[in-house]
C-alpha positions as CSV (number, residue, x, y, z in Angstrom):
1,X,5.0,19.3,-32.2
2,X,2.1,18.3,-34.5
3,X,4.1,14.7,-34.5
4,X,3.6,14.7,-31.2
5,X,0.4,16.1,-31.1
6,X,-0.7,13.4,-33.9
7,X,0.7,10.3,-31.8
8,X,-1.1,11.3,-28.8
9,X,-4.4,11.3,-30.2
10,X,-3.3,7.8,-31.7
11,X,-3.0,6.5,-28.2
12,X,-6.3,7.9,-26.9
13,X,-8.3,7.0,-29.8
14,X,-6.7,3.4,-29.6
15,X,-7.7,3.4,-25.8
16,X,-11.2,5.0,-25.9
17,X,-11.7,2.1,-29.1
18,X,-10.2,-1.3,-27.2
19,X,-12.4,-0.2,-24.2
20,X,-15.5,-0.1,-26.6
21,X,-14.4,-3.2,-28.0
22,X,-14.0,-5.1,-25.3
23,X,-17.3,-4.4,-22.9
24,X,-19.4,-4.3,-26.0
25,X,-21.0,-7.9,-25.4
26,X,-20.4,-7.3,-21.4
27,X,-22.6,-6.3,-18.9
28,X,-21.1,-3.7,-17.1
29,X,-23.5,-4.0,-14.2
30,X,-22.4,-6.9,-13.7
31,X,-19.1,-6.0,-13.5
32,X,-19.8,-3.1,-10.9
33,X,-21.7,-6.2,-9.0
34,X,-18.5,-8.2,-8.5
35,X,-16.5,-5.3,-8.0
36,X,-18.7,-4.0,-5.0
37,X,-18.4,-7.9,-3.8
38,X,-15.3,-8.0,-4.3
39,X,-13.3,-9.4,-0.6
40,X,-11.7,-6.0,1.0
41,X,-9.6,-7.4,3.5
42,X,-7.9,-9.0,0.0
43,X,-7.5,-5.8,-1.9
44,X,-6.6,-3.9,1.2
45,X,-3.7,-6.7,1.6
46,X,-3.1,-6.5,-2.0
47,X,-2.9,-2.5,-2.2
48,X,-0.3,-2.7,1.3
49,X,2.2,-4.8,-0.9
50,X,2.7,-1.8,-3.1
51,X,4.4,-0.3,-0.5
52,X,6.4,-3.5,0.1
53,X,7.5,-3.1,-3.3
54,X,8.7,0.3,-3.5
55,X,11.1,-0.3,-0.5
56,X,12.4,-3.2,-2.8
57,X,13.0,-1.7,-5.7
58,X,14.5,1.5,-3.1
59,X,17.5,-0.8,-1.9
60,X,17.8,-2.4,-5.8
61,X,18.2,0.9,-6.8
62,X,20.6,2.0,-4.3
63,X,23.2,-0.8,-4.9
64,X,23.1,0.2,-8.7
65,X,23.5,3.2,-7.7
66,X,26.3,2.3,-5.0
67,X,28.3,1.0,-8.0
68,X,29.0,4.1,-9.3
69,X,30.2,5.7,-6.3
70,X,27.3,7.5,-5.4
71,X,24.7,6.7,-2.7
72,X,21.2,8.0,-1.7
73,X,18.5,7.5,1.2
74,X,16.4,5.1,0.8
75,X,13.3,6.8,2.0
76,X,14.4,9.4,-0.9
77,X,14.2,7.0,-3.5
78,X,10.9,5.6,-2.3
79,X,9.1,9.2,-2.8
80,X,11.1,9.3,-6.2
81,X,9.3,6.0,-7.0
82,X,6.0,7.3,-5.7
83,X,6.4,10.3,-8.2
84,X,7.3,8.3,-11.1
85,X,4.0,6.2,-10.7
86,X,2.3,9.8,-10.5
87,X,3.7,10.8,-14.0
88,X,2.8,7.4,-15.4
89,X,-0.9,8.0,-15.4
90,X,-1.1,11.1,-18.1
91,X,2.5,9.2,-19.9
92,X,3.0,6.7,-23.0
93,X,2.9,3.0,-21.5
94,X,3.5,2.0,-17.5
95,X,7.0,3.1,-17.5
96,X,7.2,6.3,-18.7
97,X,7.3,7.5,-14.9
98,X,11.3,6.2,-15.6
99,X,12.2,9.8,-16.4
100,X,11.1,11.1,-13.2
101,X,13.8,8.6,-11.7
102,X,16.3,9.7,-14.1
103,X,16.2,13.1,-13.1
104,X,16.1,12.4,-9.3
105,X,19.2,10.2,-9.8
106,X,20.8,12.9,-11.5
107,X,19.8,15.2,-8.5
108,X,21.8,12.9,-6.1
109,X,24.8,14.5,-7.6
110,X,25.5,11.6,-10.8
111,X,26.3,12.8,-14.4
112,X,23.3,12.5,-16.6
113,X,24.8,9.5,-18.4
114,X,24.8,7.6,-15.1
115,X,21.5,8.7,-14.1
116,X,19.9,7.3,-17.5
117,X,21.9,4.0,-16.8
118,X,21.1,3.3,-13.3
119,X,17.4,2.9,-14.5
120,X,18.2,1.4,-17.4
121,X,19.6,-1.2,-15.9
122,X,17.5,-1.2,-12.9
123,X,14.3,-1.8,-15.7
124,X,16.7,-4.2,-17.2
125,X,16.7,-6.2,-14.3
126,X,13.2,-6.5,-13.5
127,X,12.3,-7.2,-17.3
128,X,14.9,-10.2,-17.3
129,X,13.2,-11.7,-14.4
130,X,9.7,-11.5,-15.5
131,X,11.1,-13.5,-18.4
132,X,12.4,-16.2,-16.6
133,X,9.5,-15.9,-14.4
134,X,7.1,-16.6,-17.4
135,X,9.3,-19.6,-19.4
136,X,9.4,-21.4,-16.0
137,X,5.7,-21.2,-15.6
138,X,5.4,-22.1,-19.2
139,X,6.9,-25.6,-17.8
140,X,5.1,-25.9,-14.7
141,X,1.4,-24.4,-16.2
142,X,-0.3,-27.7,-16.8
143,X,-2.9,-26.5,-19.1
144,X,-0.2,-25.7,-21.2
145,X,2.2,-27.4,-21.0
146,X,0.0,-30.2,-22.3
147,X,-0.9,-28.2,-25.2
148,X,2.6,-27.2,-26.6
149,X,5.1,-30.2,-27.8
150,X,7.9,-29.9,-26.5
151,X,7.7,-27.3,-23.9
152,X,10.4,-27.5,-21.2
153,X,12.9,-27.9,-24.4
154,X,10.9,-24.5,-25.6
155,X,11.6,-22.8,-22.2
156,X,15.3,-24.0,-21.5
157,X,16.0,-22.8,-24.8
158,X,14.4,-19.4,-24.1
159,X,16.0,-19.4,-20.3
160,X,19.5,-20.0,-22.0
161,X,18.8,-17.2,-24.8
162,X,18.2,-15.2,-22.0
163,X,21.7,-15.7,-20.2
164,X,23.5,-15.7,-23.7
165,X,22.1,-11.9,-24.8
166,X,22.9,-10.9,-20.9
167,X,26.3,-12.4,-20.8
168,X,27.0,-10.8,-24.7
169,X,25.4,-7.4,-23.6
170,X,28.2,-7.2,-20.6
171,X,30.9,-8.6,-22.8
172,X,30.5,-7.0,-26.3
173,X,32.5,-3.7,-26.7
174,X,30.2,-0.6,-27.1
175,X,32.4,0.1,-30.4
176,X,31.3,-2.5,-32.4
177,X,28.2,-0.5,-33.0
178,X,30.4,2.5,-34.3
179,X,30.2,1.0,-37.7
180,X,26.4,1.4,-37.6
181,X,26.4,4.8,-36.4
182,X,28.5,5.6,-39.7
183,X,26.8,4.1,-41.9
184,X,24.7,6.1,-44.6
185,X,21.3,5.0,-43.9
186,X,19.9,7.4,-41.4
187,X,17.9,4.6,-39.3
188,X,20.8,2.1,-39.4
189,X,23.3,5.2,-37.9
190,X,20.4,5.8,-35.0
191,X,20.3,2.1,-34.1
192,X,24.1,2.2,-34.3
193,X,24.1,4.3,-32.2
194,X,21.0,3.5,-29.6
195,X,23.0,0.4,-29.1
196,X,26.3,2.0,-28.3
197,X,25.0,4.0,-26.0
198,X,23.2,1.0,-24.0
199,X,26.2,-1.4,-24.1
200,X,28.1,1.4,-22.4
201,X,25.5,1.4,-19.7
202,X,25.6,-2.0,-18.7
203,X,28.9,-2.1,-19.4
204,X,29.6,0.2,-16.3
205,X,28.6,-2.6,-14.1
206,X,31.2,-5.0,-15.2
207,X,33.3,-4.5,-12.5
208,X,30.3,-4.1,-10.1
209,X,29.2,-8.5,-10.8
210,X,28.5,-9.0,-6.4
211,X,26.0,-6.0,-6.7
212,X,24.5,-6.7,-9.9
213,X,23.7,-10.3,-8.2
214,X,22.0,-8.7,-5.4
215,X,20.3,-6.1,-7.3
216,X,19.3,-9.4,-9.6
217,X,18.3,-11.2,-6.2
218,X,15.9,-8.0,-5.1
219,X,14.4,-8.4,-8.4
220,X,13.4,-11.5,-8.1
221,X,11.9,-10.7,-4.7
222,X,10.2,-7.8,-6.5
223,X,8.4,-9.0,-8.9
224,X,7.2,-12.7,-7.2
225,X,5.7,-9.1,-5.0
226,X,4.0,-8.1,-7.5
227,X,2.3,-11.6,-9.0
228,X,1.7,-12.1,-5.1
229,X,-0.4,-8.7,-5.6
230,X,-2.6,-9.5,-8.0
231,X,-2.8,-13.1,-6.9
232,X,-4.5,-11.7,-4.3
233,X,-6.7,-9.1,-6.6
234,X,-7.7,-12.2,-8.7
235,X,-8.9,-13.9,-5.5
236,X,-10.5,-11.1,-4.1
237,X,-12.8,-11.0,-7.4
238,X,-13.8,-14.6,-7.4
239,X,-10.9,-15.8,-9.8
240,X,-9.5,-19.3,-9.2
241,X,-6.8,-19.3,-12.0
242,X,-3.9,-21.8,-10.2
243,X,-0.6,-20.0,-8.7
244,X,1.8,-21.5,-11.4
245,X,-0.5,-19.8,-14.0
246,X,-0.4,-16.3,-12.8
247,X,3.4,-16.1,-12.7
248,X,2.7,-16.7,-16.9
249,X,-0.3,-14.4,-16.9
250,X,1.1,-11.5,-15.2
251,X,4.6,-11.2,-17.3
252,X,3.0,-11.3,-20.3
253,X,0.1,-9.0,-19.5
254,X,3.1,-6.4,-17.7
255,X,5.1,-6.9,-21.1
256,X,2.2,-6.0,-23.3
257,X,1.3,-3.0,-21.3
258,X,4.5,-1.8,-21.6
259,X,4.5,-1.0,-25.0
260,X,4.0,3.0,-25.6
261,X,0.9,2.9,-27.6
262,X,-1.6,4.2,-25.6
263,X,-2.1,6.1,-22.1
264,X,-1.0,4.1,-19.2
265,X,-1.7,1.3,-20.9
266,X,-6.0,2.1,-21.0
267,X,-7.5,0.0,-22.9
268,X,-5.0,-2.4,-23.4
269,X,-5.0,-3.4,-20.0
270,X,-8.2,-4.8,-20.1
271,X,-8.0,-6.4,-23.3
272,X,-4.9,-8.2,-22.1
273,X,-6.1,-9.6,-18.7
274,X,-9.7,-10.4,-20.3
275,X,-7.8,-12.4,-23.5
276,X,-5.6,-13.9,-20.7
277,X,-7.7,-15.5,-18.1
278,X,-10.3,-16.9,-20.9
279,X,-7.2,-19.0,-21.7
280,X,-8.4,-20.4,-18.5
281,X,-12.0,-20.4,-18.4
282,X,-12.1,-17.4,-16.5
283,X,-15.8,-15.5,-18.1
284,X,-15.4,-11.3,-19.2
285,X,-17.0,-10.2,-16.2
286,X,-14.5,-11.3,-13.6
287,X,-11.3,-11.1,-15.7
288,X,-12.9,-6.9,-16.3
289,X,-13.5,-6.5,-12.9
290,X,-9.8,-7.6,-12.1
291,X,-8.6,-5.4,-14.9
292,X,-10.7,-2.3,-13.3
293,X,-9.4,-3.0,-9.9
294,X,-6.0,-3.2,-10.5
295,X,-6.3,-0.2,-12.6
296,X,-8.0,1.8,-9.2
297,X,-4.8,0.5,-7.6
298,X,-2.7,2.6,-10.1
299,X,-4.8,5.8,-10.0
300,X,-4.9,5.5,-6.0
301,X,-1.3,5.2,-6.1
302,X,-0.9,8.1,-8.6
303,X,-2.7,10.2,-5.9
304,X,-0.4,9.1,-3.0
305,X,2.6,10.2,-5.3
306,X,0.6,13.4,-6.6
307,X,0.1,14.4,-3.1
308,X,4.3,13.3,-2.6
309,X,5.2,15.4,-5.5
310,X,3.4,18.4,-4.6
311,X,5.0,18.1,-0.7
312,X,8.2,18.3,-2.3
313,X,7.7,21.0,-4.5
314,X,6.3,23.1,-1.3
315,X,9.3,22.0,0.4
316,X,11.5,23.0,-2.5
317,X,9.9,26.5,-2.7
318,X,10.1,27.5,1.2
C-alpha cells in the first residue's frame, strides 16, 4: 500500500513539475486568448468524431469478441467504452480505463482469461496501426524526410519489423517462455511468465485470421478518426502543421502519453504536443492551447461517461 501510495505521489509531483516547466516562459493569457478564439464550429466537429470513434472501436471489439464464441450489443460496448474513458481521468496513463472493458467483457458471460485477451488484443491492434501510421508519415513528412539519410529504407525496415514480431507473436508457442518462468532469477521467472501468458492471448485468434483482418481494417479506420480529430483541433487553434505531419505527430504524442508515469497523462501531454509542433515552427502558445483543448475534450468526455456510469449503476440497483 505505501508502494502504491509512494508511486502515486511520483506521478502527481511529475505532473504538477512538467506543467510548471513548461508554461514558465509562456504567457498564459495568451494562451486563454487563442483558446477563446479558437473556431467552434471546428472543435464542435472535432468533439462529434469521438462518438464516431467509439462505435468503431464497438464493432472491433465485437468481432474479437465474436471469435471466441461470444457476442454482445453494440450500443453495450459503446457505454462500456464511455466508462472506461471515465476511469481514465483519476488512473495511471490514457489507458488505464482498459480494466473497466475487461470486466464488462467478463460480464457478457467470457472467462476472465478471455476478457483480459479481447482487449489486449483489441489495444494491440490499434497500437500496431499507429505504428505503421507514423513510419509511413516518416516517408511522406518532407521536413523530415529531408533531414534523416536514408529514410524510406528506415521506415520499410521498421514496417517489416512490425509484420515479423506480429507474424512470430501468432506463431511462437506460449511454452517457449516456460523456461523463463523456471528460472531462478525472480524477474526473469515474471517476464517468463508475462510473456506466456500474452502469446496465449493472441494465440487464441489463430484460427480467427478473416476477423482479425477486419478487426485490423476497423483499426485503421479508427485511428486515421482520431488524427482527423485533432487535425481539426489543430486548425481550430490557428495551427497549419501539413496533414502528412500530424499522422507522425499524433502516434508519437499517443505513444508517449501512454506510458503510466503520471495521471492521465497531465503534464506530459503538454510537454509532448509543445516539443512536437516546434519541430515545425509551431510557437508555445498555440501548440499549449491545442494541448489544453484536447485535454477539455477528455475531461468533457469523462463527464458524459461519469454520467453513463452512474445510469447504470441506478439501473443495476432498481
Amino acid at each position: 500500500m505505501q508502494k502504491k501510495t509512494l508511486f502515486l505521489l511520483l506521478k502527481i509531483s511529475l505532473s504538477v513539475a512538467l506543467i510548471l516547466w513548461i508554461t514558465h516562459d509562456i504567457a498564459l493569457d495568451s494562451v486563454f486568448a487563442v483558446i477563446a478564439q479558437s473556431n467552434a464550429s471546428l472543435l464542435i466537429l472535432a468533439f462529434s468524431l469521438f462518438f464516431v470513434g467509439y462505435v468503431i472501436a464497438a464493432f472491433r471489439w465485437r468481432t474479437l469478441i465474436r471469435v471466441q464464441g461470444g457476442d454482445a450489443p453494440i450500443f453495450f460496448l459503446v457505454r462500456s467504452f464511455m466508462v472506461a474513458l471515465f476511469f481514465n481521468n483519476f488512473l495511471p496513463s490514457t489507458v488505464g480505463g482498459d480494466v473497466v472493458r475487461m470486466y464488462d467483457s467478463w460480464r457478457l458471460g467470457n472467462s476472465k482469461s478471455d476478457a483480459v485477451t479481447v482487449v489486449l488484443v483489441d489495444r494491440f491492434l490499434g497500437v500496431i496501426v499507429l505504428l505503421c501510421f507514423a513510419l509511413l508519415a516518416l516517408i511522406f513528412d518532407e521536413a523530415v524526410a529531408g533531414e534523416v539519410p536514408f529514410i524510406t529504407a528506415w521506415a520499410a525496415a521498421g514496417l517489416g519489423g512490425l509484420g515479423i514480431a506480429t507474424w512470430l507473436i501468432l506463431k511462437i508457442p506460449a511454452s517457449t517462455t516456460q523456461m523463463l518462468s523456471s528460472a531462478k532469477n525472480g524477474v526473469m521467472a515474471r517476464i517468463g511468465g508475462m510473456l506466456a501468458k500474452v502469446l496465449r492471448s493472441f494465440q487464441a485468434y489463430r484460427h480467427g485470421r478473416s476477423a482479425v483482418l477486419r478487426a485490423l481494417g476497423l483499426s485503421v479506420l479508427l485511428q486515421v478518426n482520431v488524427v482527423v480529430h485533432f487535425i481539426l483541433v489543430a486548425r481550430a487553434v490557428g495551427i497549419e502543421v501539413p496533414v502528412e505531419s500530424m499522422f507522425l505527430i499524433i502516434p508519437v504524442a499517443i505513444f508517449i502519453m501512454m506510458m503510466p508515469i503520471s495521471i492521465n497523462a497531465i503534464g506530459v501531454r503538454e510537454t509532448v504536443f509543445v516539443f512536437l509542433f516546434s519541430l515545425y515552427g509551431v510557437h508555445s502558445i498555440e501548440a499549449l492551447a491545442f494541448a489544453w483543448i484536447a485535454y477539455g475534450f477528455t475531461l468533457l468526455q469523462g463527464v458524459l461517461g461519469g454520467i453513463v456510469f452512474a445510469l447504470r449503476r441506478e439501473r443495476r440497483a432498481a
